[in-house]
N, C-alpha and C positions, 0 to 999 in steps of 0.2 A: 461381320458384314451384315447388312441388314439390304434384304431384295424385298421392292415392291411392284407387283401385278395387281395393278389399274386398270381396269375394264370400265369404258365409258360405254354404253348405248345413248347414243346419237339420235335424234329426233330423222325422221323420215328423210333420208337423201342427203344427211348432215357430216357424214363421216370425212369424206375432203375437207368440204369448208372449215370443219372445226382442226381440223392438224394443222391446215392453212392457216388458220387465224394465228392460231401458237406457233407459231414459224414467222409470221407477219410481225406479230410483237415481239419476241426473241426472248420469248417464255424458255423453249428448249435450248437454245445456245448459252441463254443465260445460268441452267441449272446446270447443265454441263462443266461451264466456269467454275462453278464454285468450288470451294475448299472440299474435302472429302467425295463428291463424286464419284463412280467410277463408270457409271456407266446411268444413261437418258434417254432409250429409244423409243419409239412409234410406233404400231407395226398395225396394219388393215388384216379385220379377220374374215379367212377366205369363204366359210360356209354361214356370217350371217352379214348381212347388209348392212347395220346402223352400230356392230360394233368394231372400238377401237382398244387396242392393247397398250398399256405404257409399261415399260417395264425399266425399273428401276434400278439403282445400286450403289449403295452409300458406305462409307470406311465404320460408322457406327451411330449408333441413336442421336448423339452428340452434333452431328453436323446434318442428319435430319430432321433435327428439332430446330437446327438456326435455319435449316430452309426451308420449312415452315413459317418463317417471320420477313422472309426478303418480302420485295416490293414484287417481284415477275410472278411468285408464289402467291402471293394478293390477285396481279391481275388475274389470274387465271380464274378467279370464282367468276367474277364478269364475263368471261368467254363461257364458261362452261353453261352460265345461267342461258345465253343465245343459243346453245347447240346441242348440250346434253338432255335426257330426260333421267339417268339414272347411273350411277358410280358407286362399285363395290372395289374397296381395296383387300388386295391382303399379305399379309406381310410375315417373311419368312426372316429367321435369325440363324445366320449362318456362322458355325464356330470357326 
């Protein structure tokens, strides 16, 4: 299993709007859908203002690498360029 922790920092006051917008396009119900999923949540972090937590979880490399190529995986550069200023992933391999 392959877990990814997505930490977005959001531009000043961006933290709603930006989950809002990925909710609005069905960015997250969309990745949800997909094949190997297991897990697409959101989560507002409580001691800093502008940051957002994605936390992910995929059956293996194989079906994170096709959801890297969907269409809602595309949109989301465009949303993030409105509302993010900076995105660190990181990514655990779970035996």
């Amino acid at each position: 299993m392959i877990i990814l922790h997505v930490t977005y920092t959001t531009k000043a006051g961006q933290k709603e709007a930006f989950v809002n917008a990925i909710a609005a396009a069905g960015i997250d119900a969309a990745s949800r859908a997909e094949a190997g999923n297991i897990r697409y949540d959101y989560f507002y972090a409580a001691q800093q203002d502008n940051a957002v937590l994605l936390v992910e979880e995929w059956e293996n490399e194989a079906v994170l690498e096709a959801h890297k190529h969907t269409a809602h995986f595309q949109q989301l550069a465009g949303i993030k360029e409105q509302y993010v200023e900076q995105t660190v992933v990181e990514k655990h391999i779970v035996a």
